[in-house]
C-alpha positions as CSV (number, residue, x, y, z in Angstrom):
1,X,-24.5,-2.9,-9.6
2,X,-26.4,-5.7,-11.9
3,X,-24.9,-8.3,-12.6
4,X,-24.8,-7.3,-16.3
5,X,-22.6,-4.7,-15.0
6,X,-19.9,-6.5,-13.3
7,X,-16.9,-5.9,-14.8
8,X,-14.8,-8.2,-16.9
9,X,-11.8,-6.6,-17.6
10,X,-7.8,-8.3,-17.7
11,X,-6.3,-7.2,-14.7
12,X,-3.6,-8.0,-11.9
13,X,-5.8,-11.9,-11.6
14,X,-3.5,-13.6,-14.3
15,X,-7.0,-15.4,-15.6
16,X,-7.9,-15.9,-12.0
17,X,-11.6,-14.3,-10.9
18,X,-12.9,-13.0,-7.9
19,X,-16.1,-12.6,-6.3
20,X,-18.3,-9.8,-6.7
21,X,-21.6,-8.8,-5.1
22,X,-24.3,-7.5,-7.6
23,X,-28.2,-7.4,-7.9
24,X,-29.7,-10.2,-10.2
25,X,-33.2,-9.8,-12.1
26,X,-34.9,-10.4,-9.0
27,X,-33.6,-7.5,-6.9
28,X,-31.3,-10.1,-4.9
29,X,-27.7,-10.0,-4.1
30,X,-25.8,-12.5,-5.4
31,X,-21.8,-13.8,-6.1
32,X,-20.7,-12.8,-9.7
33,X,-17.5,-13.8,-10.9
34,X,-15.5,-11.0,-12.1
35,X,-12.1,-11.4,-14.1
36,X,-11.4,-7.6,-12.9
37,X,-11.7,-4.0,-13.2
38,X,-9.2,-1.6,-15.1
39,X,-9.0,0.8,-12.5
40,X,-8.1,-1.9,-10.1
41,X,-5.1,-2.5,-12.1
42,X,-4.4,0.7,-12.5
43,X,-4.6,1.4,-8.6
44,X,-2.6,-1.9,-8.0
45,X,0.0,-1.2,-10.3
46,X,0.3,2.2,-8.7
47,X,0.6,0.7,-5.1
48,X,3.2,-1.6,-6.5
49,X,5.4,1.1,-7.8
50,X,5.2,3.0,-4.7
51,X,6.2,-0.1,-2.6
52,X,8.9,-0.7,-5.1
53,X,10.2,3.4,-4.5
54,X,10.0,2.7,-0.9
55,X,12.1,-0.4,-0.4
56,X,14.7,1.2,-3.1
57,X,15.0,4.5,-1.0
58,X,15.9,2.1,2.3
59,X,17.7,-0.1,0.4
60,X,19.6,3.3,-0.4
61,X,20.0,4.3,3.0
62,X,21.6,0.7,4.0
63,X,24.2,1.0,2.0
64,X,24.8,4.7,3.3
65,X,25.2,3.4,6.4
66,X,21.8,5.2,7.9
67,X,19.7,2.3,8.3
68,X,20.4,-1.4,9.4
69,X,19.6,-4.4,7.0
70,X,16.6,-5.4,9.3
71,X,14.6,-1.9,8.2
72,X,15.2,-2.9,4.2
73,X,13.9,-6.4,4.8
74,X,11.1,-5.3,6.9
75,X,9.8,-2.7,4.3
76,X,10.6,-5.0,1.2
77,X,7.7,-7.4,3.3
78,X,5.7,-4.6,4.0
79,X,5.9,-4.0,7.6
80,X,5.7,-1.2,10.2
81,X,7.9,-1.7,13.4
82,X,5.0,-2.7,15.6
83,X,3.8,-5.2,13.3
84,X,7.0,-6.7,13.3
85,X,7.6,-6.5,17.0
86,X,4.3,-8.6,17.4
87,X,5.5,-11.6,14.8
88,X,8.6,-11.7,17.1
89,X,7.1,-10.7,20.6
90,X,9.5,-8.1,21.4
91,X,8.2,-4.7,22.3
92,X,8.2,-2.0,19.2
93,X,10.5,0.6,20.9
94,X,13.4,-2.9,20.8
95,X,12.4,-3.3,17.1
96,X,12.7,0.7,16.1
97,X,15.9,0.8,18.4
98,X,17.3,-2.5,15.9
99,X,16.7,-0.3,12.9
100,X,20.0,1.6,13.8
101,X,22.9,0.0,11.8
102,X,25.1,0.3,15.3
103,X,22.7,-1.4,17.2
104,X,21.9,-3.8,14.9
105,X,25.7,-4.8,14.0
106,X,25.6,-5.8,17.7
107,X,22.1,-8.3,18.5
108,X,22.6,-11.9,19.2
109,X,22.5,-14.4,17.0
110,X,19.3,-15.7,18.9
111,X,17.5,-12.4,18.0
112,X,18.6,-12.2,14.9
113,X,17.0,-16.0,14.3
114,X,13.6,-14.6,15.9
115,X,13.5,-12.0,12.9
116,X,14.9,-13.8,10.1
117,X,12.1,-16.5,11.3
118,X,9.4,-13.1,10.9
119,X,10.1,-12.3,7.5
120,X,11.4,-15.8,6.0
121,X,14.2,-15.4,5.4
122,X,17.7,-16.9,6.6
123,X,19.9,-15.1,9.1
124,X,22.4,-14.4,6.3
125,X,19.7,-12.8,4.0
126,X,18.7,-10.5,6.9
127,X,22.4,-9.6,7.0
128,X,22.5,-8.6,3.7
129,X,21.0,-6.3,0.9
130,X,21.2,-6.0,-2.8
131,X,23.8,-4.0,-4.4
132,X,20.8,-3.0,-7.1
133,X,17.0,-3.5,-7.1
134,X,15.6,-6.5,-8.4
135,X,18.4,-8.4,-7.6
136,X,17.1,-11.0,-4.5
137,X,18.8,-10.4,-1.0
């Protein structure tokens, strides 16, 4: 891409810009700011809606009683199970056993500091969910 050709569309930067490789008149790459690229937003918006219908379908499942609190908090920051486990240094097969709301009714307080600490939040946020989306745990 020239750098004539970079694009400066409005997207997800909120007036922010980014850097961009592109060919000058010289046949070097150089750094071109860019302010963004429609279909970036459109792709980000896209990946933010399908985060968004994830966290609501576990957020669902809390309050049906299939899922502990600690799997809705750990998708709403987008993690996996071993990701988690290795913010806490407990091995994945603990952290996929303390998605179960029976198991998880039961950890010590200690362990429920160590992943409250993990996501940022308080141990009385990890506790809880929203009773409807949007609304902050």
């Amino acid at each position: 891409m020239k750098t004539t050709e970079v694009p400066q569309d409005e997207s997800m930067l909120a007036g922010h810009r980014r850097a961009c490789y592109a060919v000058d008149e010289h046949g070097r790459y150089v750094v071109v700011p860019s302010k963004g690229w429609q279909v970036e937003k459109i792709v980000n918006a896209q990946a933010v809606e399908e985060i968004r219908r994830a966290v609501e379908a576990v957020r669902e499942r809390v309050h049906q009683g299939r899922a502990s609190p600690l799997e809705y908090h750990m998708v709403r920051c987008q993690m996996t199970p071993g990701l988690l486990a290795s913010h806490t240094g407990l091995w994945s097969w603990r952290g996929r056993r303390h998605l179960k709301p029976e198991i998880f009714a039961r950890l010590k307080p200690a362990l429920l500091t160590c992943y409250a600490q993990a996501l940022g939040i308080s141990v009385e946020a990890l506790g809880s969910v929203p009773a409807s989306t949007g609304t902050p745990p």
